[in-house]
Each structure stands twice: as structure tokens, then as C-alpha cells.
C-alpha positions in Angstrom: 132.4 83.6 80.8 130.0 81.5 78.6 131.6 78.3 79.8 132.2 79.3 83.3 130.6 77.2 86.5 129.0 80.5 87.7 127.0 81.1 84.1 126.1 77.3 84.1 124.5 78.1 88.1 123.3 81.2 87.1 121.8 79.6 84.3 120.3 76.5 86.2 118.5 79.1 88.9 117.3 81.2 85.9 115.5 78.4 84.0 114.1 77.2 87.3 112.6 80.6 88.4 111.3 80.9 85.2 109.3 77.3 85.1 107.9 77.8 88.9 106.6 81.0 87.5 105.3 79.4 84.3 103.5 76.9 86.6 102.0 79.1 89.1 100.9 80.9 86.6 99.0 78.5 84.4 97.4 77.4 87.9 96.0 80.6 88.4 94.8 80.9 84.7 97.6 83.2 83.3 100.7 83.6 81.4 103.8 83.8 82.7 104.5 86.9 79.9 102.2 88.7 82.3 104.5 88.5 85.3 107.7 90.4 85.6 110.3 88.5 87.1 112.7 91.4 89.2 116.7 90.0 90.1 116.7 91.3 93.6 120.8 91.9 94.0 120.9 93.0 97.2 123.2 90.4 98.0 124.5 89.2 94.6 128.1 89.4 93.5 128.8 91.8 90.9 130.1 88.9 88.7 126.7 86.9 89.2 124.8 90.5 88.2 126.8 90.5 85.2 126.5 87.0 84.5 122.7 86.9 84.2 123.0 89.9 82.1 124.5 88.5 80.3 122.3 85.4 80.0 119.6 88.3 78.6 117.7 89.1 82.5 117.0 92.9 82.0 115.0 93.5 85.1 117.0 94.0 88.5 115.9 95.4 91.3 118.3 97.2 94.6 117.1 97.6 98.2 119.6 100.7 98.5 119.6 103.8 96.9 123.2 104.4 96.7 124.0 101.2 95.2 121.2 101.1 92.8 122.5 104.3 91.7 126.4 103.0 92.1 125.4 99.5 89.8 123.3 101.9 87.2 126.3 103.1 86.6 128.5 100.4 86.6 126.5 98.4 84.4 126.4 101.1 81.6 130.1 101.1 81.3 130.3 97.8 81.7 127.8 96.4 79.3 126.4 99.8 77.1 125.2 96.6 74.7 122.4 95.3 77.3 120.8 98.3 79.0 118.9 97.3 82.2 115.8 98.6 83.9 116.8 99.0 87.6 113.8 98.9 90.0 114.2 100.7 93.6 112.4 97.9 96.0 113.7 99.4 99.4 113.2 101.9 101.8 113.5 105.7 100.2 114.4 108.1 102.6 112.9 112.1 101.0 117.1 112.9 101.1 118.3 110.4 98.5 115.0 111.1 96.0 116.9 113.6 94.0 120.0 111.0 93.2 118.0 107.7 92.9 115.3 109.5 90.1 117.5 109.4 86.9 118.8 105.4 87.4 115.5 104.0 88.8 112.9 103.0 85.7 110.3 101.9 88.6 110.4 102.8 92.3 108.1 100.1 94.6 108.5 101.0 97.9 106.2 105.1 97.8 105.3 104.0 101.9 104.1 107.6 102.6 102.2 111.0 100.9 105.4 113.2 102.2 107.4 110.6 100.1 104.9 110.8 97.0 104.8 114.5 97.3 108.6 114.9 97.5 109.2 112.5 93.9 107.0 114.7 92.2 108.6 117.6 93.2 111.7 116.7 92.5 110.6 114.7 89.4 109.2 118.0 88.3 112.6 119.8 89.2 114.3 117.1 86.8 112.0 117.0 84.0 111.1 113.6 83.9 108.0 111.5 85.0 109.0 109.0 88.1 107.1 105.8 87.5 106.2 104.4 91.2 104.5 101.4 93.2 102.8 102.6 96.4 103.5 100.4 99.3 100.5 98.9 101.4 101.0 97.6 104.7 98.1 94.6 104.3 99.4 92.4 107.1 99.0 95.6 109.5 102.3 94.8 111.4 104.0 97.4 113.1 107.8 96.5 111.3 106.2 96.8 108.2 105.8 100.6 106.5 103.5 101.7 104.0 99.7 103.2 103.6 97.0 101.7 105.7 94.2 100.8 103.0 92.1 103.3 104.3 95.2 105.7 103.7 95.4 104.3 100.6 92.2 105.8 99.5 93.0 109.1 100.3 96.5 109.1 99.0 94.9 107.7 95.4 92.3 110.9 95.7 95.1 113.3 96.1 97.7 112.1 94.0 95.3 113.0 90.9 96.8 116.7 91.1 100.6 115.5 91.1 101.5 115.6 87.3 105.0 114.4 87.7 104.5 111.1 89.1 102.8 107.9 87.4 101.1 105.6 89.6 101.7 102.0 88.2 100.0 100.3 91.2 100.8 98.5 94.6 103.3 96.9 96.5 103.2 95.0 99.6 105.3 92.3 101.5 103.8 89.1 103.4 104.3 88.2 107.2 107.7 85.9 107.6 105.3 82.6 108.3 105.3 78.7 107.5 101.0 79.5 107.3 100.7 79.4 103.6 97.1 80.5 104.3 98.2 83.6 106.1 100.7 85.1 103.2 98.1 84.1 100.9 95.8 86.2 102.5 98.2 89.2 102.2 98.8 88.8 98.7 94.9 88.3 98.0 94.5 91.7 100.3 96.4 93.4 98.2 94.7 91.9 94.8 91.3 93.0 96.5 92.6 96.5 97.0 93.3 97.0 93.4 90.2 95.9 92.3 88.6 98.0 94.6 90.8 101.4 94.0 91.3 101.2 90.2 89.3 103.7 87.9 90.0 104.2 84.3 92.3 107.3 85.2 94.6 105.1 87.2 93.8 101.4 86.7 96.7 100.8 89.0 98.0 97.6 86.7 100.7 96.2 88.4 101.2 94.3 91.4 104.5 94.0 93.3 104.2 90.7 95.6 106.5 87.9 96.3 109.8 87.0 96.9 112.1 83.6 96.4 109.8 81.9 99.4 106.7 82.9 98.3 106.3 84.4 94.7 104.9 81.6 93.2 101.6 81.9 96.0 101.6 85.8 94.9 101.5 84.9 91.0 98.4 82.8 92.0 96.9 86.0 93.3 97.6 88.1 90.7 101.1 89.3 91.1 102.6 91.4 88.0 106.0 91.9 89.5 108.0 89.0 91.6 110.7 89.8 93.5 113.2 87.2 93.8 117.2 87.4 94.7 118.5 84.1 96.8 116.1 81.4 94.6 118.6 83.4 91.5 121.7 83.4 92.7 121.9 80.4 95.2 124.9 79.1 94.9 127.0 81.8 93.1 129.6 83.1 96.0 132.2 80.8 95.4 131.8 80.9 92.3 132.6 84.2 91.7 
């Protein structure tokens, strides 16, 4: 595969996802070692996924359980070399916790204290302790899930008596707009939120924001963790 159009394309996206987040990141003061960058494969072909594992990416994240858990797997026949860190960015429904815990080294999307409640439960139940994002509806649209920033706060209180669960900060997604002012906004919410929230016990370090139309305006307000599929693998599905 090393000479093969699809690693040359996948290779081309890589190294240009990598210098817009270089950029935005010396914009904003910052290295670009402090922001994650997270190969959203939602719609990737399995060849491209291997391809820019092969190319050394690490970091991929699935909207589905099922084929987070499916590609886990696949991936550690596949290439037992180059273990991966798969990230759970989608919806979680409280029926597929128990099957997504063991493959998922970071789950973003906790929209809900039933939800919290439920992974450290079943964390607990598997011996293990389930790093997660908790989701935070900024924009306050109705299509979006995720704690209210007032819910927030009380979900933060509580969660200091769950011992199976380590709160690594916040996720959030911004309006679909062409108003660079109002996604910044969102992103800046969110940034303001931590601040706010953090104490020593849980200084809520990370910040999921971003995607391939907008990341680079979320790493210029502080985004840790960029989530970025079609800007990766543009290109890549006749390639395949």
C-alpha cells in the first residue's frame, strides 16, 4: 500500500489537517502538541482507516456503538502492531453501555445523569474506569442533546460519589451556520464553562469542539480534542 494513490491522498489530507491545526494553534498562542486530532470514520472506507493507520494516526473516533466496537476489533486482528485509541463521539443509548466499555478509550458524547449513572455502573460491573466527555448543549437548540449549563453544575456536584467513571471534561457541537461569530461563540461558551466548573478534584482538562468546517475556530478557543472525518478522507472512495 505504501505506494498506492489512496496512501498518497490519505497522506496529502493528513499533512494538511495537521498544518491548519498548527496554525490555528500558534494564532491562539498554543501548540499544536496540545490538541488531539480524532479521525472521525463514520464514513470512511475500511481501507482508508487502515491506510492512515498505517501512516501512524492513532486516534479514531465512531459515531456508532456497534461499529466502534465491530472496527476495535477488526483493527486488532488486522494490525496487532499499531494499537489505536478508539473514541465514542455519538449518541449512547443506556442498552449498548455494557458492549461499547471495553473498546472505547474515551467516550464524548455523556448527554444525560441517567447515562453517567448507567457507565459507572456498568464500569463498576466490568472492573475498569470509563474515561468520559460530558456533552453541553451551549447553542441551546432543541436538535441538539446534552446538559443545560445550569445542569451541568449539578451533574459535576453529583458525579463526585461515582468512583467508576473519570470525568476528562466537555464536549459540545456548534449551530450548522456560515456566522463565524455565532460557532465562535459556542466554542467560547464552552471554554467559559470549563473555567468556570473546574476545581482541583476535577479540572475538567479537555475540550471536545470542532469538526472538518470548523475545528480550526474551536482550537482558537481552546479546543483539546478536534473532531475531523471528511477534511481526512476527502477524496478516498474511489480510491479504495
Amino acid at each position: 500500500m505504501s505506494d498506492s494513490p489512496l496512501l498518497q491522498r490519505l497522506s496529502a489530507n493528513l499533512e494538511s489537517v495537521r498544518s491548519r491545526i498548527e496554525s490555528a494553534a500558534a494564532r491562539s498562542g498554543r501548540v499544536s502538541a496540545a490538541v488531539q486530532l480524532v479521525a472521525v470514520t463514520k464514513y470512511a472506507p475500511w481501507p482508508a482507516v487502515l491506510g492512515l493507520i498505517a501512516l501512524g494516526h492513532r486516534v479514531f473516533g465512531e459515531n456508532r456503538p456497534q461499529q466502534l466496537t465491530e472496527r476495535a476489533a477488526l483493527v486488532l486482528a488486522e494490525t496487532p502492531q499499531s494499537p489505536v485509541d478508539w473514541h465514542l463521539i455519538g449518541q449512547l443509548q443506556r442498552n449498548k453501555v455494557r458492549a461499547v466499555l471495553p473498546s472505547a478509550a474515551l467516550i464524548h458524547s455523556i448527554d444525560s445523569w441517567r447515562l453517567l449513572e448507567r457507565v459507572d455502573q456498568l464500569a463498576a460491573e466490568l472492573a475498569l474506569t470509563s474515561q468520559v466527555l460530558l456533552q453541553v448543549n451551549i447553542s441551546g437548540e432543541d436538535s441538539k442533546g446534552g446538559f443545560s449549563p445550569d445542569e451541568l453544575k449539578t451533574c459535576l456536584t453529583q458525579a463526585a460519589a461515582l468512583k467508576h467513571v473519570d470525568i476528562r471534561g466537555l464536549m459540545t457541537m456548534a449551530p450548522l451556520t456560515e456566522e463565524e461569530a455565532v460557532v465562535r461563540g459556542v466554542f467560547r461558551g464552552l471554554r467559559e464553562l470549563r473555567d468556570n466548573a473546574a476545581t482541583s478534584a476535577m479540572p475538567l482538562a479537555e475540550l471536545s469542539m470542532g469538526m472538518s468546517g470548523d475545528f480550526e475556530i474551536a482550537i482558537e478557543e481552546g479546543a483539546t480534542l478536534v473532531r475531523v472525518g471528511s477534511a481526512l478522507f476527502d477524496g478516498c472512495e474511489t480510491l479504495s
